[in-house]
TORZADO-21433 format. One line per field, with one value per atom (N, C-alpha, C): chain; z, x, y; atom name; residue in three letters; residue number from 0. Coordinates in steps of 0.05 Angstrom, whole numbers, plus 32768, in hexadecimal, padded with zeros to 4 digits. Layout:
<nodes>
chaine	c(A|...)
w	c(Z|...)
u	c(X|...)
v	c(Y|...)
atome	c(CA|...)
residu	c(ALA|...)
num	c(NUM|...)
</nodes>
This chain:
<nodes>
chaine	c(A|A|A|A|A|A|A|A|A|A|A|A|A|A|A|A|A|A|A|A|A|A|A|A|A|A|A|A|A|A|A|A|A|A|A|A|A|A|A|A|A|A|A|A|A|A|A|A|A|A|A|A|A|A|A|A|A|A|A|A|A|A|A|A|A|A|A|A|A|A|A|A|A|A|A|A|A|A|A|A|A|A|A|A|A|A|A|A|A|A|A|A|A|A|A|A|A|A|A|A|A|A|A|A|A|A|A|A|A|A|A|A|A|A|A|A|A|A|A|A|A|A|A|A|A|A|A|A|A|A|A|A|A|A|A|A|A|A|A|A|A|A|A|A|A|A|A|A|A|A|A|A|A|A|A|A|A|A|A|A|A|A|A|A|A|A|A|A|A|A|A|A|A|A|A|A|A|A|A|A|A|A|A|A|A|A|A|A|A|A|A|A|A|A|A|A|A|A|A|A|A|A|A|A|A|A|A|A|A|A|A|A|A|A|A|A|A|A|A|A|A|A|A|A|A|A|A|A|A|A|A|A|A|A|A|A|A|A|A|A|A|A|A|A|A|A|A|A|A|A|A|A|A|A|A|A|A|A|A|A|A|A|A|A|A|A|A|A|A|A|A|A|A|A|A|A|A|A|A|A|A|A|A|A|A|A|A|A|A|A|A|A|A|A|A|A|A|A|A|A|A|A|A|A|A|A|A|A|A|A|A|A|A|A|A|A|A|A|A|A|A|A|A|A|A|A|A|A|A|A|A|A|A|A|A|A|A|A|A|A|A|A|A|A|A|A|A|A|A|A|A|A|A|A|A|A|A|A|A|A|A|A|A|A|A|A|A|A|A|A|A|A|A|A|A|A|A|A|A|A|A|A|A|A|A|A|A|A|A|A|A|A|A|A|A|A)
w	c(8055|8050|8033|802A|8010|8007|7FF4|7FEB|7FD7|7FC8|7FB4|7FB3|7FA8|7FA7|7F88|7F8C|7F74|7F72|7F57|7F57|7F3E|7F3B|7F25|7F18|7EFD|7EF8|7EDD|7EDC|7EBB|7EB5|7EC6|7EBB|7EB1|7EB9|7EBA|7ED3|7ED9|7EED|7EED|7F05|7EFD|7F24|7F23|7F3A|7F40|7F56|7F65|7F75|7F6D|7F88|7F93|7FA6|7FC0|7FD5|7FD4|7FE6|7FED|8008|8007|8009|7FF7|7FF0|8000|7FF8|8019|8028|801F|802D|8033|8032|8042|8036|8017|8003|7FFB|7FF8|7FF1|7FD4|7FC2|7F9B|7F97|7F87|7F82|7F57|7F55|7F3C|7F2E|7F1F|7F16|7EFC|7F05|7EF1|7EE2|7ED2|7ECC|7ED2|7ED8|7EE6|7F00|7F15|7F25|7F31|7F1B|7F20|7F1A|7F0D|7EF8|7F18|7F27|7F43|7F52|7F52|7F73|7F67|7F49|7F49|7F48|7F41|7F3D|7F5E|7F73|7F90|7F95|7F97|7FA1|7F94|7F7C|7F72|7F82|7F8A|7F8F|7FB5|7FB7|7FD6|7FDA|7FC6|7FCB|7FC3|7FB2|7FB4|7FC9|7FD7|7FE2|7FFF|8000|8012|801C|7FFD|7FEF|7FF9|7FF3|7FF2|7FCE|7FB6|7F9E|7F96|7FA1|7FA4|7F89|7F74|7F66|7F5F|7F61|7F5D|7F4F|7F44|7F22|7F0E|7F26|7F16|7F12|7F24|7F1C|7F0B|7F00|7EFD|7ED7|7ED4|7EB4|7EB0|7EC3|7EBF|7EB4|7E9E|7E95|7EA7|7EA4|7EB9|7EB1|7E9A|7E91|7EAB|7E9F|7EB2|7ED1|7ED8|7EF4|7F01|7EF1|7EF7|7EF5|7EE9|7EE1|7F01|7F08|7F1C|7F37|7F3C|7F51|7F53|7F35|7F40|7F4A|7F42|7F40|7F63|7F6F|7F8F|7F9F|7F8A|7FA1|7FA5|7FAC|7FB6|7FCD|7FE7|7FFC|7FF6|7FD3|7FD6|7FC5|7FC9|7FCD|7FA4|7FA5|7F86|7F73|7F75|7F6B|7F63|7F7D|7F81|7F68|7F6B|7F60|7F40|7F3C|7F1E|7F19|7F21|7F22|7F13|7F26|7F28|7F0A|7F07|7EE7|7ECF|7ED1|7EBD|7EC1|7ECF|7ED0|7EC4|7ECE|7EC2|7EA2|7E94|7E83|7E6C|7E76|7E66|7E60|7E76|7E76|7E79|7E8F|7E98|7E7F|7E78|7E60|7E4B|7E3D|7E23|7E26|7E38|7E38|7E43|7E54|7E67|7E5A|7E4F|7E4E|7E4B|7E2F|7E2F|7E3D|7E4B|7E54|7E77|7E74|7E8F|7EA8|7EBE|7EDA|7ED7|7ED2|7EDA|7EC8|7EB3|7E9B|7E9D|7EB7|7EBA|7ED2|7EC5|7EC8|7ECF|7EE8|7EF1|7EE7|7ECC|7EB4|7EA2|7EA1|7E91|7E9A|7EB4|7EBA|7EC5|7EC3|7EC5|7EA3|7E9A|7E80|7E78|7E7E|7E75|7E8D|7E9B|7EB3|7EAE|7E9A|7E95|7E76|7E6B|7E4B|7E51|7E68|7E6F|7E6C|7E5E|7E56|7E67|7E8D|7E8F|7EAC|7EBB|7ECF|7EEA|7EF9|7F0A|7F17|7F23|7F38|7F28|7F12|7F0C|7EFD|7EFA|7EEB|7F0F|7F21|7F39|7F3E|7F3F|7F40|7F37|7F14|7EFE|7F10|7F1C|7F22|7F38|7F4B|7F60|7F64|7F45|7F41|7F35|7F26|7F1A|7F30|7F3F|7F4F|7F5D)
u	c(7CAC|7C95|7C8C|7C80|7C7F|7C62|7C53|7C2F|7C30|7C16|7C12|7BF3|7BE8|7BC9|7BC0|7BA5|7B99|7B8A|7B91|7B7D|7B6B|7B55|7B45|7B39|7B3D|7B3A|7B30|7B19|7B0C|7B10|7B09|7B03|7B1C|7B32|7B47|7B57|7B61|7B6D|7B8D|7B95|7BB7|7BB8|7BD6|7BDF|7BF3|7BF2|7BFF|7C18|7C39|7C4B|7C4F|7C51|7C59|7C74|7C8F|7C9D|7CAC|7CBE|7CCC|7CEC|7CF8|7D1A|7D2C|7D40|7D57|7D53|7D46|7D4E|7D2B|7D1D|7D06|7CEB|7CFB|7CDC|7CCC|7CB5|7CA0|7CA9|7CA6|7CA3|7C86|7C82|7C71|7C69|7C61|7C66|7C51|7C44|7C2A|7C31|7C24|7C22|7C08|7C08|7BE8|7BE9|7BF9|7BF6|7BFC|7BF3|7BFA|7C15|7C21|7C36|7C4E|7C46|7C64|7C69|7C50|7C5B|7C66|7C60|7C62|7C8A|7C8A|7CAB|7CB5|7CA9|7CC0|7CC6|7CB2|7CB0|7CC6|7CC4|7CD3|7CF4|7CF6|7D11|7D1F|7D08|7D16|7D16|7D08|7D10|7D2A|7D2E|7D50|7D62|7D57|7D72|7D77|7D59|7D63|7D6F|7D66|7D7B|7D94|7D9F|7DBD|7DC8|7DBD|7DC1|7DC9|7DBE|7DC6|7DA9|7D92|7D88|7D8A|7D7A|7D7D|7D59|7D56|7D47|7D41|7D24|7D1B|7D20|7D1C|7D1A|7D32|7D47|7D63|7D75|7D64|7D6E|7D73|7D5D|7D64|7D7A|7D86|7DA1|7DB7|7DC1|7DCF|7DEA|7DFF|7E19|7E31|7E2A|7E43|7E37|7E18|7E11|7E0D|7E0C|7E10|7E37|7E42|7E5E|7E68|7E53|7E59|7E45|7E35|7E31|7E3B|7E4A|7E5D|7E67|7E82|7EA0|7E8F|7E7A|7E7A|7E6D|7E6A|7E67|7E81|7E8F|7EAD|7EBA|7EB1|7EBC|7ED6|7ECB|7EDC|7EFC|7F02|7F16|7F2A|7F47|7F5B|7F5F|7F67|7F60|7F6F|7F82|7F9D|7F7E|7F76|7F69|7F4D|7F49|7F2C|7F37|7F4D|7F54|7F57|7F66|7F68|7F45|7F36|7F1F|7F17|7F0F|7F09|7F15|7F38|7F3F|7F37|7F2F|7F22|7F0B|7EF3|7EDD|7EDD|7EEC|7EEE|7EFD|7F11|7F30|7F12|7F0C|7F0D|7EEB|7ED8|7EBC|7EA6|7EAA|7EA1|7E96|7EB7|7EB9|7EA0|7EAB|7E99|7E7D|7E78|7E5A|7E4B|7E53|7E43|7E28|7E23|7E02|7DF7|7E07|7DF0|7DEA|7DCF|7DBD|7DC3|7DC0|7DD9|7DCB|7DA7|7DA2|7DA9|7DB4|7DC0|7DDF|7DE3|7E04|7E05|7E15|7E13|7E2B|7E2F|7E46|7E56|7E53|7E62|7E6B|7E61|7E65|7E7C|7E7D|7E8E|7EA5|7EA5|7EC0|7EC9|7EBC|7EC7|7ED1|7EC9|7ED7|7EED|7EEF|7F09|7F1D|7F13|7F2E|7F3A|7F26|7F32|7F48|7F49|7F54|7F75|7F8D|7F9E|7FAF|7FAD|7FBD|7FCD|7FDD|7FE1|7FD9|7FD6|7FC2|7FB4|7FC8|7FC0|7FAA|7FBC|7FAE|7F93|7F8E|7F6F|7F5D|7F69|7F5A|7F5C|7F5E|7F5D|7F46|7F40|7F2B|7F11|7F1D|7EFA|7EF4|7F03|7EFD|7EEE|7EF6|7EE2|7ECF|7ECA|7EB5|7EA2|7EAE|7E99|7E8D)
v	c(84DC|84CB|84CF|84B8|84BC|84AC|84BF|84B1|84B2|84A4|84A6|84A5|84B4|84B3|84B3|84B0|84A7|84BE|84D1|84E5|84E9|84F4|84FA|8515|851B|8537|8537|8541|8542|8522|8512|84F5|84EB|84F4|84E6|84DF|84CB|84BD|84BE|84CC|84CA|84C5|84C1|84B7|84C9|84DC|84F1|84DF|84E1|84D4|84F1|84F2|8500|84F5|8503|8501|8511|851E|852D|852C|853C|853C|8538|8531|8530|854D|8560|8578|857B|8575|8575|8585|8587|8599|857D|8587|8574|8573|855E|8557|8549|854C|853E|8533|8525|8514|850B|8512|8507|84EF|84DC|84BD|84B7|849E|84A3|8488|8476|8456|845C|8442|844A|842E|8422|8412|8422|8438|844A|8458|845E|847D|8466|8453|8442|8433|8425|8425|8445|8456|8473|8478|8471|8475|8462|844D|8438|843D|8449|8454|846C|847F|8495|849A|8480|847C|8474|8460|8449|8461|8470|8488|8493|84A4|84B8|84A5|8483|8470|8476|846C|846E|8489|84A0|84B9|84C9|84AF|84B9|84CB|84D2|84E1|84F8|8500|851F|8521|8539|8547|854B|8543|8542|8558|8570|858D|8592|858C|858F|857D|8566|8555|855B|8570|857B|858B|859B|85AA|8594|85AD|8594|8596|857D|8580|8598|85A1|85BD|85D7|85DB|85F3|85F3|85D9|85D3|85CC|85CF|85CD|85EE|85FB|861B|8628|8616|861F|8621|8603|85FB|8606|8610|8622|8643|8647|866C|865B|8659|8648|8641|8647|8635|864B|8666|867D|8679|866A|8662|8657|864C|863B|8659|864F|866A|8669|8683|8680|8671|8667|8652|8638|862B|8616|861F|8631|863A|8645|8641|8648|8622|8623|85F8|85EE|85F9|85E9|85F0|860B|8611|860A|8607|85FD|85E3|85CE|85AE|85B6|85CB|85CD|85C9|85E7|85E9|85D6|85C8|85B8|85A1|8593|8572|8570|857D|857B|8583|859B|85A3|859C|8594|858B|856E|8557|8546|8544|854F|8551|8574|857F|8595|8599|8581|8587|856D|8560|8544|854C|854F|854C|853C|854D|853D|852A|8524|84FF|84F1|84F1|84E3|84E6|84E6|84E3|84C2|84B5|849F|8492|847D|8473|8471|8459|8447|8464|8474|8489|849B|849B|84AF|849F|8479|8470|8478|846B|846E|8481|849C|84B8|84B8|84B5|84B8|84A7|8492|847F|8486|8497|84A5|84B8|84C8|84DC|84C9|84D9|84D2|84EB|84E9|84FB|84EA|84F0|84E8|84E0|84C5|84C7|84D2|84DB|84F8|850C|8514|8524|851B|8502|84F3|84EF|84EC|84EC|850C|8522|8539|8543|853C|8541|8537|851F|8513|851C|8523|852D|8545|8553|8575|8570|854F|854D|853C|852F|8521|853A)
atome	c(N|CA|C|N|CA|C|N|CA|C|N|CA|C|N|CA|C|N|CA|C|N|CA|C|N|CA|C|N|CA|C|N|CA|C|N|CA|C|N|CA|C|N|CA|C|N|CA|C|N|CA|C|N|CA|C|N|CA|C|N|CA|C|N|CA|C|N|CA|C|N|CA|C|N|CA|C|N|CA|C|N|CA|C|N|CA|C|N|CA|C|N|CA|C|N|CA|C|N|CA|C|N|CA|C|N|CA|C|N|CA|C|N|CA|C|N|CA|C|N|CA|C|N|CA|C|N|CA|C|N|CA|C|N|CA|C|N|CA|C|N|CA|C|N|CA|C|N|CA|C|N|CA|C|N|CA|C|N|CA|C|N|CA|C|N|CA|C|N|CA|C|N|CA|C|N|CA|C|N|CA|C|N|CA|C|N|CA|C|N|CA|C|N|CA|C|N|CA|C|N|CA|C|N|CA|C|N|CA|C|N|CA|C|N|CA|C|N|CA|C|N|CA|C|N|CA|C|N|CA|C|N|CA|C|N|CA|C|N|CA|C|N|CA|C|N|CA|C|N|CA|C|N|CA|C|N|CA|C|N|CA|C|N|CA|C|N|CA|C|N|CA|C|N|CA|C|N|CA|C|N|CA|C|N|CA|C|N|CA|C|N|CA|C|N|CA|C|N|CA|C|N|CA|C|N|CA|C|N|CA|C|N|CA|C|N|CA|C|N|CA|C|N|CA|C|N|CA|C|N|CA|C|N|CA|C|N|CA|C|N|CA|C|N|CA|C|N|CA|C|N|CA|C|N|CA|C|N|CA|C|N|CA|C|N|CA|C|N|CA|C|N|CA|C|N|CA|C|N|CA|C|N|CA|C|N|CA|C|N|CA|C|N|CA|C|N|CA|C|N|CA|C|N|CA|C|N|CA|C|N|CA|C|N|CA|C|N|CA|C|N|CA|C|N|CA|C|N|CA|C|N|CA|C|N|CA|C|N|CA|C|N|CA|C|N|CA|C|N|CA|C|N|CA|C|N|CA|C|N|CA|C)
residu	c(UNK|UNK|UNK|UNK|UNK|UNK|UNK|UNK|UNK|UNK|UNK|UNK|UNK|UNK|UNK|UNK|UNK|UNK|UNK|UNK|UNK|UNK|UNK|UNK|UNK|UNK|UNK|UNK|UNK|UNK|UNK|UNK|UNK|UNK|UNK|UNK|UNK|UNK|UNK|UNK|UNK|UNK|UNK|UNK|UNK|UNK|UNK|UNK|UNK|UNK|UNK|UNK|UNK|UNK|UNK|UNK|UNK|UNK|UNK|UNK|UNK|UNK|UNK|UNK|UNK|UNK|UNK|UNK|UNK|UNK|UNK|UNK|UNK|UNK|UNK|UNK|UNK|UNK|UNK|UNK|UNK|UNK|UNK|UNK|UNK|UNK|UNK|UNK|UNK|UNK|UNK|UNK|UNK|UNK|UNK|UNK|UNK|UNK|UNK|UNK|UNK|UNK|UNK|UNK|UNK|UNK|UNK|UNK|UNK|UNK|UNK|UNK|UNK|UNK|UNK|UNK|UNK|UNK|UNK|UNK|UNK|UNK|UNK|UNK|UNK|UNK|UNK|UNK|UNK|UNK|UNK|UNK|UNK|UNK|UNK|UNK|UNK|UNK|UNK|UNK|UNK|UNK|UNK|UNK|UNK|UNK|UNK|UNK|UNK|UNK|UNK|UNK|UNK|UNK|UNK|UNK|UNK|UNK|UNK|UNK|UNK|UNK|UNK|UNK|UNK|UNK|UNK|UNK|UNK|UNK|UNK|UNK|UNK|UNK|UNK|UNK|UNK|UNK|UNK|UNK|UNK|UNK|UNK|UNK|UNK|UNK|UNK|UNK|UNK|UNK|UNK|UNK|UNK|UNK|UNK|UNK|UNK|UNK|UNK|UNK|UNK|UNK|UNK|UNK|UNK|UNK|UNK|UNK|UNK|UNK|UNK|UNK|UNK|UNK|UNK|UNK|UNK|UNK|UNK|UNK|UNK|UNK|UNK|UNK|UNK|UNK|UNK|UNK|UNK|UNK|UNK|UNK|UNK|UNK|UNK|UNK|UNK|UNK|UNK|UNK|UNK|UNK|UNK|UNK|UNK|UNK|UNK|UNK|UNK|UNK|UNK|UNK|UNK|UNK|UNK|UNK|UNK|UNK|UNK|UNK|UNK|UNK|UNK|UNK|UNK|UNK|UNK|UNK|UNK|UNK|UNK|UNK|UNK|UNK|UNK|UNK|UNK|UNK|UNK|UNK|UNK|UNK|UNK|UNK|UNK|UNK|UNK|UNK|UNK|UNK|UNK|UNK|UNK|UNK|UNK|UNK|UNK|UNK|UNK|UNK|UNK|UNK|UNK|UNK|UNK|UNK|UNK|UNK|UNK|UNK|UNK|UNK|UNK|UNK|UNK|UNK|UNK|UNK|UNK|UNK|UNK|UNK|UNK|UNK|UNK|UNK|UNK|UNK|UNK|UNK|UNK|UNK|UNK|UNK|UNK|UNK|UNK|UNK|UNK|UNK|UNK|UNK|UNK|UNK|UNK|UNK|UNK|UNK|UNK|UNK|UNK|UNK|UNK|UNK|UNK|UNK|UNK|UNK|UNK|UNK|UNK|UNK|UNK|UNK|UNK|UNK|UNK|UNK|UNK|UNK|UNK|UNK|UNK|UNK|UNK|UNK|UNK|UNK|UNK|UNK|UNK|UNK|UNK|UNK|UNK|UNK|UNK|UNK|UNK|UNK|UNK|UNK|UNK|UNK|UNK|UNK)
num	c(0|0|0|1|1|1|2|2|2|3|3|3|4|4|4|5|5|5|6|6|6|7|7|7|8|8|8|9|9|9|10|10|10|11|11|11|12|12|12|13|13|13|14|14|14|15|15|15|16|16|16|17|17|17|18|18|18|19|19|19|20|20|20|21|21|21|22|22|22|23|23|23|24|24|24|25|25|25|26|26|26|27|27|27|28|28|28|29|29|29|30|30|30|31|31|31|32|32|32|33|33|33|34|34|34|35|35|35|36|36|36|37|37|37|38|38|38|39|39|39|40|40|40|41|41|41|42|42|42|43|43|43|44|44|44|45|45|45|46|46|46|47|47|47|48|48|48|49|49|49|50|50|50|51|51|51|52|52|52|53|53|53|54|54|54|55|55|55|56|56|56|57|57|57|58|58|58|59|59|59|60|60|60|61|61|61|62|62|62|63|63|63|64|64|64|65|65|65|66|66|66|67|67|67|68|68|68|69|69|69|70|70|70|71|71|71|72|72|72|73|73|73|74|74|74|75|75|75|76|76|76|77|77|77|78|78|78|79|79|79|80|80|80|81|81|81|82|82|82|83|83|83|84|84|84|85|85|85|86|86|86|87|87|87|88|88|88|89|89|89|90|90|90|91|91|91|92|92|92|93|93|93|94|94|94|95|95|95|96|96|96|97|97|97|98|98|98|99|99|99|100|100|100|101|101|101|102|102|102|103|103|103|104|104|104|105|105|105|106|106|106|107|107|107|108|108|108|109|109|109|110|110|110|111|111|111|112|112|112|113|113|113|114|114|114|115|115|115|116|116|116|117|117|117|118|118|118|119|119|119|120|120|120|121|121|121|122|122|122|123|123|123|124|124|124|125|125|125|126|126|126|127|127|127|128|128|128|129|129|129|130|130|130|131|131|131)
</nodes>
């Protein structure tokens, strides 16, 4: 469920959105219009729809330190597979995504880098598969 209220503080007026995450924590968003909370609402409903859904607070990590977070996470896979994955991290994920922020990672952006890749199919569907 998701609100938006109109609140007031020291004679200023801002607009509180209120909704909770695919996983069930409350966010909440302070505006000072109240057309900016009600499209940011109506955006981050059609996501969490879709299921493209991210999390504001998480949404500043940039994609190098969150790919540094995944593999030290992929404990379960046998270590051949989990050496694979880091040399993708490191070779190909890195170099290009390191300092740009997961919500500034973008569809068109990541065909375009998947089609620069000058390696064999397999192995260019492999890359994306550790990067998706």
């Amino acid at each position: 469920m998701a609100s938006i209220e109109k609140r007031t503080r020291n004679g200023h007026t801002f607009y509180l959105a209120r909704w909770r995450d695919p996983s069930g924590k409350q966010v909440t968003k302070f505006f000072s219009r109240r057309g900016d909370a009600e499209s940011y609402m109506h955006d981050t409903m059609s996501a969490k729809g879709h299921g493209s859904y991210i999390d504001p607070a998480k949404s500043k990590i940039t994609t190098g330190e969150w790919a540094r977070r995944w593999l030290a996470a992929q404990s379960h896979l046998k270590a051949s597979t989990r050496a694979r994955y880091a040399g993708i991290v490191s070779k190909h994920i890195e170099p290009r995504w390191e300092h740009v922020p997961l919500a500034e990672v973008w569809h068109a952006d990541v065909v375009a880098w998947i089609s620069s890749i000058d390696l064999a199919p397999a192995s260019v569907h492999y890359i994306h598969r550790v990067f998706r």
